[in-house]
C-alpha positions in Angstrom: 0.0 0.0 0.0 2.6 2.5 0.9 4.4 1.9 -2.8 1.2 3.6 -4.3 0.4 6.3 -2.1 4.1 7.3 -2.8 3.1 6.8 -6.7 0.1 8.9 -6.0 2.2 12.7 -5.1 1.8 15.0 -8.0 3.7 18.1 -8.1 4.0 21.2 -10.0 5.8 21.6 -13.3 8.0 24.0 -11.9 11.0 22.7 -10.3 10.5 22.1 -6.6 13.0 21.7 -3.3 11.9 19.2 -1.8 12.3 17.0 1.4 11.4 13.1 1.9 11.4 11.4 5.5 12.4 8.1 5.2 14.3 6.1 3.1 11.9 2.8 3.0 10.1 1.9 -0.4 7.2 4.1 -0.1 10.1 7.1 0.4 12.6 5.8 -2.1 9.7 5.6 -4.5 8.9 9.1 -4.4 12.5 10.5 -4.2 13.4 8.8 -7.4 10.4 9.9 -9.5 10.2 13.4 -8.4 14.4 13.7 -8.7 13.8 13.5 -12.4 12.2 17.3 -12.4 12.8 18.6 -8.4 15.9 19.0 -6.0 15.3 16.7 -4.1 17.2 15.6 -0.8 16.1 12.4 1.3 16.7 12.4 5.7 16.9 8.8 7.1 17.8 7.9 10.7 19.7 4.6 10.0 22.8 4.5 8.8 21.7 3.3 5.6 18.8 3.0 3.1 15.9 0.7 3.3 13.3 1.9 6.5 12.0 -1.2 7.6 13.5 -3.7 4.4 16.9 -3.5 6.3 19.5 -5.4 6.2 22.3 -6.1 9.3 25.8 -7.2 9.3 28.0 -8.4 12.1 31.7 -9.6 10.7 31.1 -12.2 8.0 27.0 -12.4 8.9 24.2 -10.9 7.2 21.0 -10.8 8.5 17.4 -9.1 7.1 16.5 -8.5 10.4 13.3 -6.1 9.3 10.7 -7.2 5.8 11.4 -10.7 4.7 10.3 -10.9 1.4 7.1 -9.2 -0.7 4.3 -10.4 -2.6 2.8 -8.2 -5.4 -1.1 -8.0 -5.1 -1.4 -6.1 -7.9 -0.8 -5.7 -11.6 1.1 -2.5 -11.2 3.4 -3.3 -8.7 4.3 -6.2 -10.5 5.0 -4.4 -13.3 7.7 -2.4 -10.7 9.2 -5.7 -9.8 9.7 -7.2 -12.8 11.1 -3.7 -13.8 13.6 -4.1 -10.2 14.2 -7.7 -11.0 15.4 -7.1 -14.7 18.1 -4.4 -13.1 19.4 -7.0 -10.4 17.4 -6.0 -7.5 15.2 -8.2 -6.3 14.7 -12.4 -7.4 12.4 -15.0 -6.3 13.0 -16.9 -2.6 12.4 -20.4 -3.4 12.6 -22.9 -0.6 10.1 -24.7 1.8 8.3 -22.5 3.5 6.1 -23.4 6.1 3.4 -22.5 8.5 3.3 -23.7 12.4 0.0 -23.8 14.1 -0.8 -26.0 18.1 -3.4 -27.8 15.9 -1.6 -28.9 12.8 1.9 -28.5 13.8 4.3 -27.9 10.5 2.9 -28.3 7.0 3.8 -26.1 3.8 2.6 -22.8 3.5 0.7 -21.3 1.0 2.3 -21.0 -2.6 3.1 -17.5 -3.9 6.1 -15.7 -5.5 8.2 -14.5 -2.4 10.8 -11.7 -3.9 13.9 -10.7 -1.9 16.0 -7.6 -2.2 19.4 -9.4 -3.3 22.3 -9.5 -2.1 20.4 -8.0 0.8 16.6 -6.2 1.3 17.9 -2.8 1.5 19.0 -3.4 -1.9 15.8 -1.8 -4.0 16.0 1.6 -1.8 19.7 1.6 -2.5 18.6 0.9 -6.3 16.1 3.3 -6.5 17.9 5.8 -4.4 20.8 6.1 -6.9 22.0 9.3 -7.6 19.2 10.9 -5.2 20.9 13.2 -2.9 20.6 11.4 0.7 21.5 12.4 4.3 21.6 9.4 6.7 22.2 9.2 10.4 19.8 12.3 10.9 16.4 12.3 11.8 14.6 15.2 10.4 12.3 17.3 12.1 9.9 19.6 10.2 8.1 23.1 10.7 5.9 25.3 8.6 8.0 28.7 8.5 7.5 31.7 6.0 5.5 29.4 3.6 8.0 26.7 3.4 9.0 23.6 5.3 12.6 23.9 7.9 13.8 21.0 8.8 16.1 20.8 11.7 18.1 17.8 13.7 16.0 15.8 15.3 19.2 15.6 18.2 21.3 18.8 18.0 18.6 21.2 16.6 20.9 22.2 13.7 19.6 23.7 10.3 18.9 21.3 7.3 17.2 23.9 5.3 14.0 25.1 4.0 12.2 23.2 1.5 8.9 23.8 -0.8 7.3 20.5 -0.4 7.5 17.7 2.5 7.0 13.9 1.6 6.6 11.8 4.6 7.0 8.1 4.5 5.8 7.0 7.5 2.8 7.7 9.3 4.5 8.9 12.6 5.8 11.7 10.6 2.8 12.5 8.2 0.4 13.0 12.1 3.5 14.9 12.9 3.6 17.5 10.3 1.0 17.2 7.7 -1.6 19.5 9.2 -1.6 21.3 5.6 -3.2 18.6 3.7 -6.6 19.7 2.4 -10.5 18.8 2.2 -10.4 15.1 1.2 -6.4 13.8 1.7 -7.2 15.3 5.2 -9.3 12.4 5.8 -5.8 10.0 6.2 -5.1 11.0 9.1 -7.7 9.4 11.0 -7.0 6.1 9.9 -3.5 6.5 10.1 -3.8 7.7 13.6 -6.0 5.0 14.8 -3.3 1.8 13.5 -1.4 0.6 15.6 2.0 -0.9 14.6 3.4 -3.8 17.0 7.0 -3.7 18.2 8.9 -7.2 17.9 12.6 -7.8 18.7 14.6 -9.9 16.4 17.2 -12.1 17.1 20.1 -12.9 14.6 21.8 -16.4 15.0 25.0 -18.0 12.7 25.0 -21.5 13.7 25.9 -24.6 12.3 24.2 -26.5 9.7 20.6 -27.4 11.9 18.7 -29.6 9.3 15.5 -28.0 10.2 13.7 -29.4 7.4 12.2 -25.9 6.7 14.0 -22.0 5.1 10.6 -20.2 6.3 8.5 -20.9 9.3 5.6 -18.5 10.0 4.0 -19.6 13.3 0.0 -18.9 14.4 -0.6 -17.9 17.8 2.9 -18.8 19.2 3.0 -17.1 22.6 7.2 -16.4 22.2 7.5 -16.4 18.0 6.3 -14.8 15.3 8.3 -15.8 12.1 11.3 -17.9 11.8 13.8 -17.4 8.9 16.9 -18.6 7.3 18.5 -15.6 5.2 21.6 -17.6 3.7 19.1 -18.9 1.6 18.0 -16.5 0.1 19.3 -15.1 -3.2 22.4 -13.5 -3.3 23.3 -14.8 0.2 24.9 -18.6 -0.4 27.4 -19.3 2.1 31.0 -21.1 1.2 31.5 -22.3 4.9 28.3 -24.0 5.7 26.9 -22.0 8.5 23.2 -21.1 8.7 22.1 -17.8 9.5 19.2 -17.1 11.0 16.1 -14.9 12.0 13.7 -14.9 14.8 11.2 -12.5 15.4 9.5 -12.5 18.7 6.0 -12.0 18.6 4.2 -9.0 19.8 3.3 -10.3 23.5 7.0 -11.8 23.8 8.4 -8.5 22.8 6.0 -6.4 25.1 6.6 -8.6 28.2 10.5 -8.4 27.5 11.0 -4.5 27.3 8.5 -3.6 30.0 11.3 -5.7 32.0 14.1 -4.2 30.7 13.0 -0.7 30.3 9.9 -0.5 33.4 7.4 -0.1 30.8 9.3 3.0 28.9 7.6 3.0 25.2 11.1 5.3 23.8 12.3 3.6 20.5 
């Protein structure tokens, strides 16, 4: 959904400045379109492109420790991936992937074309965010001021500049500043305010070889794990010394139970 609400901006024919929160699809999506008419310059907070379709490494270990893989639901985003998959970006996850339930235990999951950002997920955003003008490490803070938007540093307050036009790629940042949207758009926010999205910690394991029988497990109604899954075998990641790395993502009442003891309850990201 986000990829077509970021296809969806339409600006003037006049060349713009303009400022994009987020480096994520949705944000890379918009940057590289509007690039080819506007100065445009992209703030991320990570150290690197890709939002939530990150990708971690620790020494020789790489893990997607954020989005997993995608499935396009409709015609014109597969159109987009088959345009990302002819330039090297993305290919198809094939493996056994499976589905965990209490009352039927392991069986296959359901069939469907599972793409990958290759050699990592933050590959498309890199892709698409290729000779875009990028700042990352800073988390950009936005203000209406003398008809235009100032951003500052979200940590030291410094100056970023003023732009013409604000794109916001996540929802936290569109309730945040887009007070300016008119009549009908206005209407987002609502909805936007009233989902919720639910925190999950991730753990990243390189072990030996495990012979789990399975590359993706997606469990129903487990009370400590959401989604098991291991990345070496996915495209682009084959390993030459036989370990296995791989991902675990807690589920939402695992994660919850586990920060309120670490952090008394404190809901800082």
């Amino acid at each position: 959904m986000h990829y077509y609400l970021a296809c969806l901006v339409v600006m003037s024919a006049s060349a713009l400045r303009v400022a994009v929160q987020g480096s994520g699809m949705a944000s890379a999506t918009v940057a590289r379109l509007l690039s080819a008419s506007h100065d445009v310059t992209v703030f991320e907070a990570g150290r690197g492109p890709g939002g939530r379709m990150s990708t971690r490494r620790a020494e020789a270990y790489q893990f997607d420790h954020g989005a997993q893989y995608f499935s396009p639901k409709t015609a014109e985003f597969a159109e987009a991936v088959r345009e990302w998959r002819a330039r090297g970006w993305v290919d198809v996850w094939d493996g056994r992937h499976c589905v965990w339930s209490a009352e039927c235990g392991v069986a296959p999951d359901a069939p469907k074309d599972r793409f990958v950002g290759t050699p990592g997920m933050s590959a498309v955003c890199k892709g698409l965010l290729d000779g875009v003008r990028a700042v990352y490490g800073t988390r950009a803070v936005a203000a209406r001021a003398d008809g235009h938007w100032r951003l500052t540093h979200g940590r030291s307050g410094a100056a970023l500049g003023d732009f013409d036009f604000l794109v916001c790629g996540d929802k936290t940042a569109a309730l945040a500043h887009r007070t300016d949207l008119p009549g009908e758009l206005a209407g987002f926010a609502g909805p936007a305010a009233a989902a919720v999205s639910a925190r999950s910690l991730v753990l990243l394991v390189a072990t030996d070889p495990l012979g789990l029988g399975f590359e993706s497990l997606r469990l129903e109604g487990h009370p400590s794990f959401a989604w098991l899954a291991r990345d070496d075998s996915k495209p682009g990641r084959a390993r030459s010394d036989g370990a296995e790395c791989w991902v675990a993502q807690a589920s939402p009442a695992l994660t919850e139970r586990l920060l309120k003891s670490v952090r008394g309850g404190d809901r800082r990201r």
